[in-house]
N, C-alpha and C positions, 0 to 999 in steps of 0.2 A: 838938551831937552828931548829932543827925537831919539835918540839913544838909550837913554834912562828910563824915557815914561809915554813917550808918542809911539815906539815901533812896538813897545808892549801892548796897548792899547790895538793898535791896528791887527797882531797875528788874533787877539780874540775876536776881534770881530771878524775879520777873514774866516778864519776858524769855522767858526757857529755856521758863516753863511755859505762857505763851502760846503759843510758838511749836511747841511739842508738840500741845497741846489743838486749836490752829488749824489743824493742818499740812494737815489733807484740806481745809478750804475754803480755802484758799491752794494751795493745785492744781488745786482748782475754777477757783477765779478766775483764775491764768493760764493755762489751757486755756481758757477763754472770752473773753478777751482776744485771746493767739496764731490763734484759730481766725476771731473776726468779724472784725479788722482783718490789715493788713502795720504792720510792727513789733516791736519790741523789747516782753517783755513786762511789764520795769521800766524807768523812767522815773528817770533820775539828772539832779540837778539843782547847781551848786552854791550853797551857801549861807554865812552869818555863823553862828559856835558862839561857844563861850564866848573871850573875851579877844579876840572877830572875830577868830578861824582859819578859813579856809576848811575847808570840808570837803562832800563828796556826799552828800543826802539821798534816800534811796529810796523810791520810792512805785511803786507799778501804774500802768502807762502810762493812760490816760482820755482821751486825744487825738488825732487822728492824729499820725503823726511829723513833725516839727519844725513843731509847731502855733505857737510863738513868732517862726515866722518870717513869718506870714500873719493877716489879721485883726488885733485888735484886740491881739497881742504875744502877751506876759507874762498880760494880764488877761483876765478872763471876767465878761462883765455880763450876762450870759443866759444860763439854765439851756437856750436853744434855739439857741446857739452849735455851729454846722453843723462843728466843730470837734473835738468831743466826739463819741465815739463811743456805738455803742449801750448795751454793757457802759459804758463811763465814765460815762452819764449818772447810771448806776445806783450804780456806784464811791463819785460824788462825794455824791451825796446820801445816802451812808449814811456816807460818812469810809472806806469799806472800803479805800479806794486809800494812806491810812496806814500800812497793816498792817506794809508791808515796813520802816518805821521800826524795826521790832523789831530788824533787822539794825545801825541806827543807833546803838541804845540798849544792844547789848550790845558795841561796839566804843568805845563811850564818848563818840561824840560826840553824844549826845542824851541825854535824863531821860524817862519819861513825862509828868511834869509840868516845865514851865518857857515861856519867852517861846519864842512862834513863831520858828525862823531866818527870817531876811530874806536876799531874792538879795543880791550882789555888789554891784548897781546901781542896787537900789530899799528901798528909799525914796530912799537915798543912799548916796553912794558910802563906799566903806570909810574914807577918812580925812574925810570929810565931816560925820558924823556929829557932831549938839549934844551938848556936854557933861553936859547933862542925861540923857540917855538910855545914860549911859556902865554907870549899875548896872544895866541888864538883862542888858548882854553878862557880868556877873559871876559867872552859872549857865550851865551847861548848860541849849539851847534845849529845848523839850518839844515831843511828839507831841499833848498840847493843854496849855490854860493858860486863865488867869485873865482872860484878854482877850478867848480864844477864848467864855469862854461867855457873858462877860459884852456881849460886841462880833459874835462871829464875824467875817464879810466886810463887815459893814454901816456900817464906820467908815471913815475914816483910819489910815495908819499912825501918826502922828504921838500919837493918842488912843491906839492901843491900847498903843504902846510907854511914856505913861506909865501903865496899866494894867500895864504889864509892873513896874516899877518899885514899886510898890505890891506885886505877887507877892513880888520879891525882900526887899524891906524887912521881910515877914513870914511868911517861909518856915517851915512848921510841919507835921508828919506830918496831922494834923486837917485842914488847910485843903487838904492835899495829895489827903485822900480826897474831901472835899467837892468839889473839882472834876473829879475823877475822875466820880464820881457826877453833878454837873449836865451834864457831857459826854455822857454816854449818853442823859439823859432830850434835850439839846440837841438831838443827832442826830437823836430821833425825831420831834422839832419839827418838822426839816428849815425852818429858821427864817435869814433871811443868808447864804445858801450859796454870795451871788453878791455884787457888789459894787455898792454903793448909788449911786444918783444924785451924792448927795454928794459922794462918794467920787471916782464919775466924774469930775465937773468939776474937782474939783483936780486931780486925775492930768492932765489937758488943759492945765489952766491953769500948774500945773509945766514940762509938755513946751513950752508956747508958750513960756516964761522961758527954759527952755533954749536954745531954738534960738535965740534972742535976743541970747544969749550970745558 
């Protein structure tokens, strides 16, 4: 029942009255965005939702514009990534740059809670994807998750998506609050926010195989 038809019911209403309660500091923020950089002052990306539908996920820009076309892509492995703008540095270390998911979450292709979307072409490509990993894509992805607090940025994708897997197998109103709740304490952690050495060298060690290819 909570699964199907309760926790849809709760992100709309979350939703609405987030984005009421928020609406003067999300005018803050992109006035402060528009004002220190040139750019757009959200940031659409595409991503994997539920059954891997594409669809665009919204966040506050925290980059210069088309920051994936220079440096290190896609990724961020320094919080001193010349990359990031001043406002963004700030965005990212609080999550505030998520905000505009709310737009995500009341048009239905997000939850608050559920597995992070993954782009297009990372980890892997849409039909590429192990079988194993097939029950994450069975929810609606979330604005955070199970992975996020237990992983943040400091894993593999590989790790967190059977962490994703684990969420979905025991989807429950309780566990939904619980990590609603260690999100916010995580944030002020400000703990993983960037991507782990570890992490690093697979990501290199992937792109070498590729190119191999």
């Amino acid at each position: 029942m909570y699964k199907k038809y309760i926790k849809r019911l709760f992100d709309i209403f979350f939703a609405i009255l987030l984005g009421l309660l928020l609406s003067p500091i999300l005018l803050i923020i992109a006035i402060l965005i528009k004002v220190s950089s040139e750019g757009p002052v959200l940031f659409l990306q595409e991503r994997l939702g539920k059954d891997k539908e594409v669809f665009n996920i919204c966040k506050f820009r925290t980059m210069v514009t088309n920051a994936e076309k220079s440096g290190d892509g896609l990724f961020v492995f320094s919080e001193n990534d010349n990359r990031i703008t001043k406002i963004g540095k700030f965005l990212r270390k609080t999550s505030l740059d998520e905000l505009p998911q709310l737009l995500n979450v009341l048009k239905g292709e997000m939850s608050f809670i559920g597995p992070r979307p993954p782009v297009c072409y990372h980890p892997y490509k849409i039909d590429e994807y192990p079988e194993e990993f097939d029950p994450r894509f069975t929810v609606l992805p979330g604005i955070t998750g199970l992975a996020q607090i237990k992983l943040r940025n400091g894993a593999v994708w590989d790790e967190r998506m059977h962490v994703d897997n684990e969420y979905v197998a025991n989807i429950s109103c309780s566990k939904d609050i619980s990590i609603f709740i260690k999100t916010i304490t995580t944030i002020f952690k400000s703990e993983n926010v960037v991507i782990s050495d570890n992490h690093r060298k697979q990501l290199e060690r992937r792109k070498e195989e590729s190119d191999m290819e």
